[in-house]
C-alpha positions in Angstrom: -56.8 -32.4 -7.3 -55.6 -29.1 -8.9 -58.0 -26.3 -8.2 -56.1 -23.6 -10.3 -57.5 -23.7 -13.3 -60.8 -24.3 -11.6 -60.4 -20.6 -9.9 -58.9 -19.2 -12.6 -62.0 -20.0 -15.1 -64.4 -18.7 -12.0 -62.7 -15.4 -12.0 -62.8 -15.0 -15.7 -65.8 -15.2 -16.2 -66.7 -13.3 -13.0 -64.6 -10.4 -14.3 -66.5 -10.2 -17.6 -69.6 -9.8 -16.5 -68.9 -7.6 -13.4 -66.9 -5.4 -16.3 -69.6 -5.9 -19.1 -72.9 -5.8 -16.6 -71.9 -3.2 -14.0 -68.6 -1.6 -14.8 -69.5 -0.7 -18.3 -72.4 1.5 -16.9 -70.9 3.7 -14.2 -69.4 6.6 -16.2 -67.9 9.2 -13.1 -67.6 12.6 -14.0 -68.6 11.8 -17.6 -64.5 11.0 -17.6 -63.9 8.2 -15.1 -64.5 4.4 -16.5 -63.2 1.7 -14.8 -61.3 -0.9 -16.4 -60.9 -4.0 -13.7 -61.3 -7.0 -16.1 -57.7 -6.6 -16.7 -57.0 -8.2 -12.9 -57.2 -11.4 -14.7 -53.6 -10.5 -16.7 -52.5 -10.0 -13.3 -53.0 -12.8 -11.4 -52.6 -15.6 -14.1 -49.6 -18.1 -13.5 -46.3 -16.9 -14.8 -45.3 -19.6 -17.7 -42.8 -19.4 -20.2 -45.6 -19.9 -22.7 -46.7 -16.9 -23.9 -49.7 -18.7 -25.7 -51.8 -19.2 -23.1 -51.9 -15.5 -21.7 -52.1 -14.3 -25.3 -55.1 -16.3 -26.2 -57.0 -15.7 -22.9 -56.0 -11.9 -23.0 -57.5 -11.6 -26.7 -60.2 -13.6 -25.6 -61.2 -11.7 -22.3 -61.1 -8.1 -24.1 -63.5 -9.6 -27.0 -66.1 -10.6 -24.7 -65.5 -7.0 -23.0 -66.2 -5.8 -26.2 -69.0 -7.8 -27.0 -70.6 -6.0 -23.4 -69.5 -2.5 -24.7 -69.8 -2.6 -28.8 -66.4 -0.8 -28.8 -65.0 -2.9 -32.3 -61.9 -4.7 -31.0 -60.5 -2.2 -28.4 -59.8 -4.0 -25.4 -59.2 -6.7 -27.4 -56.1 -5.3 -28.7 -55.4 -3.6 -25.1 -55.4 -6.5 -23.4 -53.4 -8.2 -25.7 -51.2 -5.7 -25.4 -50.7 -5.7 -21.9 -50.7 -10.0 -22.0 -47.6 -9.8 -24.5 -45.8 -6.8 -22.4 -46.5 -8.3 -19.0 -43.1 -10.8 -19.6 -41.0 -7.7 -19.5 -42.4 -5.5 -16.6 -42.3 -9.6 -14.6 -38.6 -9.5 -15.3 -38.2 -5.6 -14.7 -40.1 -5.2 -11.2 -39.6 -8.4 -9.7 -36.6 -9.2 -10.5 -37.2 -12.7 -11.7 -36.0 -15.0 -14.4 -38.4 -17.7 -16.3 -36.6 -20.5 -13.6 -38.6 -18.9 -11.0 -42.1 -18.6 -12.7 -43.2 -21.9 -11.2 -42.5 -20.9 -7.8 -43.4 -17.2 -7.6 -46.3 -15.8 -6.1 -47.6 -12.3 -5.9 -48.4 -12.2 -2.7 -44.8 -12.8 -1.3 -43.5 -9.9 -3.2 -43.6 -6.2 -1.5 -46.3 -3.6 -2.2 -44.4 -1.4 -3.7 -42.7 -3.9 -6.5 -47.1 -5.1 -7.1 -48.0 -1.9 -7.3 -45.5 -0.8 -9.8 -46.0 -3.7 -12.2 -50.5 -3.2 -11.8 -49.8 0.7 -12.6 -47.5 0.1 -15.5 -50.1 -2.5 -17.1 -52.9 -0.3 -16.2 -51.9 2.8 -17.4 -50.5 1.5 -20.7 -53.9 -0.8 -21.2 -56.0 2.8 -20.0 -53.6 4.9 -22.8 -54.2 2.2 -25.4 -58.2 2.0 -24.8 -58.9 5.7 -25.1 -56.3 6.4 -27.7 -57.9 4.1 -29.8 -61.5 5.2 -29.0 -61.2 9.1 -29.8 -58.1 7.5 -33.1 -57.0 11.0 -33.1 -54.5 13.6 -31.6 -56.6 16.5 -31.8 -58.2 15.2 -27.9 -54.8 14.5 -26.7 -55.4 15.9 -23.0 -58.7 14.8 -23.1 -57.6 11.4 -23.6 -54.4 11.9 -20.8 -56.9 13.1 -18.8 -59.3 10.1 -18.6 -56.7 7.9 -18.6 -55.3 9.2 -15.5 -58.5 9.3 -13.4 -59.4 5.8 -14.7 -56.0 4.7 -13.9 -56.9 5.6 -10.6 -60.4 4.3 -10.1 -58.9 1.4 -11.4 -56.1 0.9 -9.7 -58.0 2.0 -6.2 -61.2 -0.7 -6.7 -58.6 -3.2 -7.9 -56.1 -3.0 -4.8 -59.6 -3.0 -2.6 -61.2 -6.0 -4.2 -57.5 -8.0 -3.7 -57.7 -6.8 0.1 -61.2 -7.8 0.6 -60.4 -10.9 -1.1 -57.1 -11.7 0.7 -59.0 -11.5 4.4 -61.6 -13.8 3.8 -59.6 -16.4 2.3 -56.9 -16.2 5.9 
């Protein structure tokens, strides 16, 4: 028996409520917010559907912003990053749709996952507080915050999938 999609449901929900329960609350520096529900875009199989990534990419920013009455934001973020994640697949890894069934992450170097999380993040991070302040007159403000929740992110993200890659060796 398959225990993918089993896991794969787990961590989805798991990821919205830490996000939408915990996450949504800590605000460091009255700048810093961190954005780790997007993890699920990461680690969800590579398919030549598009559909399913889409749908569950819509669907996990809506119940984020359900927890954060922010209209539709990380809806469209996530989505975003969900439809753009084919490209950055092909770009950093090196890898055509033949070899979706058999790739996995964690066979790949640090430096090639690391590339691809950043890219996702910081275009998901841009796209969040772009479209929270929807206007150019807090341009750095908005640079700035996505940088130093880039970060955040990107640190509490590469942590959890450490701490989470010794206990199941």
């Amino acid at each position: 028996m398959n225990r993918k999609p089993f896991y794969l449901a787990i961590t989805f929900i798991c990821l919205i409520l830490i996000q939408g329960l915990v996450l949504n609350n800590i605000m460091l520096f009255d700048r810093i917010n961190p954005y780790i529900y997007i993890a699920f875009i990461f680690i969800f199989p590579y398919r030549t559907n598009r559909f399913p990534i889409l749908f569950l990419g819509f669907l996990l920013g809506l119940f984020v912003d359900f927890f954060s009455d922010s209209g539709g934001i990380h809806a469209f973020a996530t989505t975003l990053i969900a439809y753009l994640r084919p490209s950055f697949f092909r770009t950093f890894f090196q890898k055509t749709e033949v070899d979706y069934e058999f790739f996995n992450m964690n066979q790949e170097s640090f430096g090639k996952i690391f590339n691809f999380v950043a890219t996702l993040t910081l275009i998901h991070h841009f796209t969040v507080f772009i479209l929270i302040n929807f206007s150019f007159n807090n341009f750095l403000n908005v640079i700035i915050n996505t940088i130093l929740s880039v970060i955040f992110s990107l640190i509490l993200y590469f942590l959890g999938n450490f701490i989470l890659s010794r206990k199941q060796q």
